[in-house]
C-alpha angles and dihedrals in degrees: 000000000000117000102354089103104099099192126037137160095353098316141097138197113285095028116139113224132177116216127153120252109258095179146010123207141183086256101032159305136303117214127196116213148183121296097029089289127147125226132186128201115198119219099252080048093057103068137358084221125084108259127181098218125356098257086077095070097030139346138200116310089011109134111232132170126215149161128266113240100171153311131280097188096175085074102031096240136127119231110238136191115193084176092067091077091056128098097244098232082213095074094057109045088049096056082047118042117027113132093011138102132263144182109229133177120232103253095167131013105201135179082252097055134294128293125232141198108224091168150352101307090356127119135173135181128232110206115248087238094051091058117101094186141028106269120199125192120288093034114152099221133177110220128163115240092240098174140001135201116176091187090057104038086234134145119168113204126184117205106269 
């Protein structure tokens, strides 16, 4: 099975390895690292911030260093995530935040509701039936933090 080998090739999960970036794709990176290994970094793996195409975040020869998150030993390639040392920017806000109020700029107007960005890396969303007015992207809007959940990704806002 895919993933379940928790040590592989001299390495374990959790290690931290340095390799340079081969390829980027629409879906991920591919790292090569020491030893004549392969890694891969998913997109969602890359940045804890919202980016538009992965060149954005890191392009071909580029050095990066990243944690291993698991084996794929079908094709012969170590899971990576560049985003795991990182401070994750949701942390923060929720020990923070929760129950006050906060000034957020419109990143995404939806048919659910709109999405706004309450802090660096850090998006909630305003239920289409809490807004009082049409919003538009790029909206600066005050909105209470009225619930959390990290597991999720999840911030509900109601307009302030």
């Amino acid at each position: 099975m895919r993933g379940t080998e928790t040590e592989w090739r001299g390495l374990e999960h959790g290690d931290v390895v340095r390799g340079v970036v081969t390829h980027v794709a629409p879906f991920g990176v591919f790292v090569e690292l020491p030893g004549a290994l392969q890694g891969f970094a998913a997109v969602p793996e890359l940045d804890w911030h919202r980016f538009d195409a992965v060149e954005e975040v890191v392009r071909v020869g580029q050095e990066v260093t990243a944690e291993v998150l698991a084996f794929d030993v079908e094709r012969e390639q170590v899971r990576l995530s560049l985003k795991a040392l990182e401070p994750d920017p949701w942390l923060a806000f929720a020990r923070e935040n929760l129950g006050r109020t906060v000034r957020g700029r419109v990143t995404k107007v939806a048919p659910i509701g709109v999405f706004v960005q309450v802090a660096d890396g850090v998006e909630g969303l305003v239920p289409r039936e809490l807004l009082d007015r049409a919003c538009a992207v790029g909206d600066e809007l005050t909105v209470d933090v009225t619930g959390i959940n990290l597991r999720r990704r999840r911030i509900a806002l109601a307009v302030g």
